[in-house]
C-alpha positions, 0 to 999 in steps of 0.5 A: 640250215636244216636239210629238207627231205627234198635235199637229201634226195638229192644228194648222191653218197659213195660208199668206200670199204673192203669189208662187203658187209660194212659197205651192205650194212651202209648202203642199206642203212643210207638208202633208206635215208632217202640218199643215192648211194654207190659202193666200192671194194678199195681205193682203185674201183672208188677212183673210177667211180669219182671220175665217171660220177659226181658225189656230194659225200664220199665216205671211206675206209682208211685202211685198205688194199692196193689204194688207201682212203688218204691215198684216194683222198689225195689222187682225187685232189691231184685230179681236181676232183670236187667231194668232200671225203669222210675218213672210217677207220678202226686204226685211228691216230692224231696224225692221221686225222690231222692228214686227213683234215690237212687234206680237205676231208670235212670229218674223221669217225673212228670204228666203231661207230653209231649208224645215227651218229654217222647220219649226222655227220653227214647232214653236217657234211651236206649242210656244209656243202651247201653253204660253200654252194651259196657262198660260191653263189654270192661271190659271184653275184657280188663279183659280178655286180662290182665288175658291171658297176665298173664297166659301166663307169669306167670305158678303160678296158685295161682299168676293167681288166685289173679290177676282174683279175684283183677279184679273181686272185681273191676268189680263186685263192690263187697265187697268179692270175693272168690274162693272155689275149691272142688278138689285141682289140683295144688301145692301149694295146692289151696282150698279157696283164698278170696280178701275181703273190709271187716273183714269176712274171708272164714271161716265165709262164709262157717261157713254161707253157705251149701257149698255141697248144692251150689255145688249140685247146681252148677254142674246142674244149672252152677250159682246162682243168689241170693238176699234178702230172696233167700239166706235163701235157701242155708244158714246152718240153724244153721247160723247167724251174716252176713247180705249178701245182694247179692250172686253170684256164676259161677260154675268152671269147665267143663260140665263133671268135676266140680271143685267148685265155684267162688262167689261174695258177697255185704254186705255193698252196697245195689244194687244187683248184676244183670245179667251182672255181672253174665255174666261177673263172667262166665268170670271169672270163665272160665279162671280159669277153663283153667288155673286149666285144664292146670294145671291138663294135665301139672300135669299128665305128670310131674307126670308121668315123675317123675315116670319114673325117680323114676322107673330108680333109682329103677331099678338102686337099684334093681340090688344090694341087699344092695342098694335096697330100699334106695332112697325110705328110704331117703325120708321117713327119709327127711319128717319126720326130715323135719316136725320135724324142722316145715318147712311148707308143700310145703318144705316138699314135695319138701324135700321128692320128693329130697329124692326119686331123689337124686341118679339119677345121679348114673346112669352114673356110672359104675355098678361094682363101686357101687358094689365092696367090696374093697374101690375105687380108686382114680379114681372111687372116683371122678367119683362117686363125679360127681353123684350130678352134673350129677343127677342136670343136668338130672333133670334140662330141668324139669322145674317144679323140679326146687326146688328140683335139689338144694337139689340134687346138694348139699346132698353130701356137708358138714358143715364144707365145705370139701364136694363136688361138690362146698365145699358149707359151713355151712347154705349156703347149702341148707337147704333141701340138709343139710337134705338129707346129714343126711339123706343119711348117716342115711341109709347107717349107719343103712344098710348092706353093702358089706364091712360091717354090719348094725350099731346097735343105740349106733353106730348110735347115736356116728357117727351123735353125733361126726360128728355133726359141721364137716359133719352135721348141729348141729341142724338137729343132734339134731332133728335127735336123738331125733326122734331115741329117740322118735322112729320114725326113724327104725334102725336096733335093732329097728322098721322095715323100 
């Protein structure tokens, strides 16, 4: 890549020596190059200039009073401060050039030297920085692509997520990536994800950290850039045991709605993360920003389609006294001899959700069907056999319900496999829809009904103990009566629904 003049001119030089006439003699000599260029007396007047200014080439003495130029090199990296340093000096060892090398410095000349052979060093240096630039540039194209292709094909958010803190931890170099979100939007419920090289786990972090103070933070200040002894300023005061070199964090969300924080950690590797991983972290941040906006607005509307649904099975309910309210006890029933059997908490909700559905597909059958006191005909029967398939096939464009329409096809087959609508057998039913099955007996045993009272518990207890193999899974019988036992499901001689 050869530098155009257009480039040099752009490029912005810091001139670090305590002899004044080395420091005339280079600032002349560059300047006349065509470069920017500052100059500082030592150390401690350079680092003022590194933390006002940003410098493209920062060329220093190795020897001088009060801060020396591996020392200056050193506290700009603690500070996080992105130049690339070229070490001067007459007193030049292997150890130090390898110091200085170990450091980040991108070159070391010994004293004395030739004003052109320092140019072309610096050329160098510049050539080099501007394929990190473009490197940056492409792994963020590249990263960027990948992460979109993924949105795209996969509406899983935590899948999306893992992918975006894969590339980040491969990108950033970092030993710990983690994701902590201050609200949970999505289902499953998303509140830490961490991808770690290490043995520290996001409870240790946040055991280490004043998550509501880098919040705070973060909803003003949109990131954090921390390194060395600047970490202190956000640790609990109580907290010990990690040794973290370097924190970066980008704020998730948008300027009116702060969501939490994607955060970067090195604890083994020495270099500090710089200012194009903070850019490049805002990258991240921002697509996971679209993805949790899209899946709030995709969330607000199925939520407000499942209202909708549950608002026909209510009205449906509403026009019988002895049905009204029994979808709603379905799935109340459902949650709890789900949390019964421990399944985990996206079942659960799932199981619950069925319960309030599992009716819909009544609505296609005549109102007086439903209603009359004498048993149906034959006829009316197999219509009414239709409502599993006919609610499925309602729900089915949704979708974001494709868990549950299997729990509601199937809630009205059998253990022993005479059900209906496919004479699905034994645990080849779902177990959700086993769940339902219980269920919705539960309730239609425990109500008043046209053509006959409530049952009383002994009642109860006989049909789901005789039927337990024929229309009910044994093990969810047994759960069953011990909740009734426990008292946790009403029935009509004991707690009001």
């Amino acid at each position: 890549m050869e530098i155009q003049k257009s480039d040099i001119r752009e490029v912005h030089i810091l001139v670090v020596d305590d002899e004044s006439s080395i420091r005339e003699l280079l600032q002349e000599y560059l300047s006349l190059e065509g470069y920017k260029v500052d100059i500082a007396k030592d150390g401690n007047d350079a680092f003022e200039y590194l933390r006002k200014f940003y410098y493209d080439i920062v060329l220093t003495d190795l020897e001088m009073p009060g801060m020396n130029g591996i020392e200056l090199l050193k506290k700009a990296n603690t500070q996080g401060l992105n130049h690339k340093f070229i070490i001067l000096t007459g007193f030049g060892t292997v150890e130090t050039a390898i110091m200085a090398l170990k450091l980040g410095a991108v070159d070391y000349i010994l004293k004395p030297f030739k004003l052109e052979e320092l140019g072309l060093i610096i050329k160098k240096a510049i050539q080099r920085r501007r394929l990190e630039e473009e490197n940056i540039q492409l792994k963020e194209a590249l990263s960027l692509y990948q992460i979109s292709e993924a949105m795209v094909l996969n509406n899983n958010v935590r899948t999306v997520i893992e992918l975006i803190l894969e590339k980040a931890m491969n990108e950033l170099d970092a030993d710990i990536v983690l994701i902590s979100l201050k609200e949970t939007i999505s289902s499953p419920r998303i509140t830490r994800l961490l991808r770690s090289s290490i043995n520290v786990t996001a409870d240790d972090l946040e055991a280490f950290f004043d998550k509501e103070k880098i919040f705070k933070l973060l909803e003003t200040e949109r990131y954090l850039l921390l390194n060395g002894d600047q970490i202190s300023s956000v640790r609990k005061s109580e907290a010990s045991g990690i040794d973290i070199k370097s924190y970066l964090s980008v704020a998730i969300g948008l300027m009116n709605r702060f969501y939490g924080a994607f955060c970067a950690f090195r604890i083994k590797k020495d270099m500090p993360f710089t200012d194009a991983h903070r850019k490049l972290s805002t990258i991240f941040a921002e697509r996971i920003t679209s993805l949790l906006e899209v899946k709030r607005s995709d969330e607000g509307l199925q939520l407000a389609m499942i209202e909708s649904i549950e608002s026909l099975v209510k009205a449906l309910e509403a026009k019988e006294p002895y049905t009204k309210g029994h979808s709603e006890r379905v799935s109340v029933y459902a949650h709890v001899l789900a949390e019964k059997m421990h399944l985990d908490t996206k079942a659960v909700l799932n199981i619950t959700q069925a319960g309030r559905l599992h009716d819909i597909g009544k609505i296609a059958i005549r109102y007086d069907s439903l209603t009359k006191k004498e048993g149906l005909t034959k006829e009316e029967y197999e219509q009414f056999k239709l409502h599993p398939v006919v609610g499925a096939n309602i729900l089915k464009p949704m979708s974001f319900l494709s868990d549950i329409i299997p729990l509601i096809l199937y809630h009205h087959e059998r253990y022993d496999g005479k059900g209906y609508p496919e004479g699905v057998k034994g645990e080849n039913i779902p177990l959700g829809a086993r769940i339902l099955a219980i269920c919705d007996s539960f309730d239609v045993m425990t109500s008043e009904r046209p053509y006959r009272t409530a049952l009383a518990k002994e009642q109860v207890i006989s049909e789901l103990t005789g039927n337990s193999g024929t229309q009910f899974d044994p093990g969810l019988v047994q759960s069953m009566l011990l909740l009734l036992e426990e008292g946790q499901i009403p029935t009509k001689d004991g707690l009001e629904i």
